[in-house]
C-alpha positions as a printed Julia matrix, in Angstrom:
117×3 Matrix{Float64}:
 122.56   81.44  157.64
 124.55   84.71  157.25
 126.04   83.35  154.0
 122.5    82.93  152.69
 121.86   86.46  153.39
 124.65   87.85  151.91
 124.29   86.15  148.57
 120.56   87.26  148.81
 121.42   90.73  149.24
 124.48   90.33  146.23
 121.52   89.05  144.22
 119.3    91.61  144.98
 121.75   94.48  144.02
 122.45   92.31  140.82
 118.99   92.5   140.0
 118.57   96.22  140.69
 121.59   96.93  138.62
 120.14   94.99  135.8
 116.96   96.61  135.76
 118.46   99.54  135.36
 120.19   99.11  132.82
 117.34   97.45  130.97
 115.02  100.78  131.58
 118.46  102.57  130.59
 118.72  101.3   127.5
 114.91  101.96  126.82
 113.45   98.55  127.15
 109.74   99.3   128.08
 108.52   98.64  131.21
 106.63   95.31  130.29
 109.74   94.39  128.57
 112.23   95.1   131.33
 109.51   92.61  133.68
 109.89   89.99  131.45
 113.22   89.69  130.54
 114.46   90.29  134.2
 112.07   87.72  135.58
 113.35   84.85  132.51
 116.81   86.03  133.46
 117.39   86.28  136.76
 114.76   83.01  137.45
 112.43   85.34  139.53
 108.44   85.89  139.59
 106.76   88.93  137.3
 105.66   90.37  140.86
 109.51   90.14  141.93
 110.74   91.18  138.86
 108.33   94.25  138.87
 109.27   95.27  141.71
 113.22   95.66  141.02
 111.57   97.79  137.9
 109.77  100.54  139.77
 112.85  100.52  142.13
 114.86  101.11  138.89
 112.48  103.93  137.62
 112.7   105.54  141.26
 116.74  105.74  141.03
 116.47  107.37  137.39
 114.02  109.62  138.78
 115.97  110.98  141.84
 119.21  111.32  139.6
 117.27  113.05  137.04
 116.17  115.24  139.98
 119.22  115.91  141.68
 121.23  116.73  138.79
 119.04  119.4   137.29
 117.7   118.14  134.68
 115.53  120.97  132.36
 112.03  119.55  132.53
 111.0   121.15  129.43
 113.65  119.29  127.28
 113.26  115.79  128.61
 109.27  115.97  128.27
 109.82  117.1   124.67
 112.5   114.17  124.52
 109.57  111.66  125.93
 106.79  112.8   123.76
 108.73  112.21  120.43
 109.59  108.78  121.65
 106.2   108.11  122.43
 104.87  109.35  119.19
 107.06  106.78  117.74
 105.99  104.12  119.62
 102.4   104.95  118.86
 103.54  105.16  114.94
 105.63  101.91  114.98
 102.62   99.96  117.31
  99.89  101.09  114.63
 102.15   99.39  112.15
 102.11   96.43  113.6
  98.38   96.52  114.16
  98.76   96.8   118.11
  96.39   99.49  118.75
  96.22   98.96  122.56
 100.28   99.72  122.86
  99.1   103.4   120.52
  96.36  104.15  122.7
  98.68  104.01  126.15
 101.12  105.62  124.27
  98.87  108.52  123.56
  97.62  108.47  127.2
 101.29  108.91  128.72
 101.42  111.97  125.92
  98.2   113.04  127.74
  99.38  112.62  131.22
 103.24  114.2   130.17
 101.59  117.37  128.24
  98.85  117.8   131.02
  96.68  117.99  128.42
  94.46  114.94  131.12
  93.91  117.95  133.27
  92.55  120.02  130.57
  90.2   117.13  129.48
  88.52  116.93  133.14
  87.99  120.54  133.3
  85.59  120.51  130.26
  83.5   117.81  131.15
């Protein structure tokens, strides 16, 4: 029974390492799910899971190493203007429209939005 445990736990790390590396490389989030749940044999829910778990460790390491806020928003918006370009191209106007929401929610531009309504 210890065995079992062990190899779940080996697993587990595996997993966490590989989702990492997926977000990493910039998979997207519903991406990442997908291909770690087809490759590691595991459930969406599971496979979810290991992402946010992967986001949290890229957020604390941002975090701790001092990373300048300013630059990586900047960095985030341009790639999300992108995607928003390249999804329009390809006639997938609900992947543009979150896009331009996580601009929103990046720039804080959502808090101006509530204020004038």
């Amino acid at each position: 029974m210890l065995m079992a445990k062990a190899h779940t736990h080996g697993a587990g790390e595996h997993r966490r390492t590989t989702a990492l590396n997926l977000l990493l490389k910039g998979t997207s989030a519903s991406a990442a799910v997908s291909l770690l749940a087809e490759q590691e044999g595991i459930s969406r829910r599971q496979s979810q899971r290991y992402i946010r778990e992967g986001y949290e460790q890229i957020r604390v390491d941002i975090e701790s190493c001092g990373v300048d806020r300013v630059r990586q928003v900047a960095k985030l918006v341009n790639i999300l203007e992108s995607t928003i370009v390249i999804a329009l191209e390809h006639k997938q106007c609900a992947a543009a429209v979150g896009a331009a929401r996580e601009i929103r929610e990046l720039t804080g531009l959502s808090a101006d939005i509530g204020r004038h309504n």
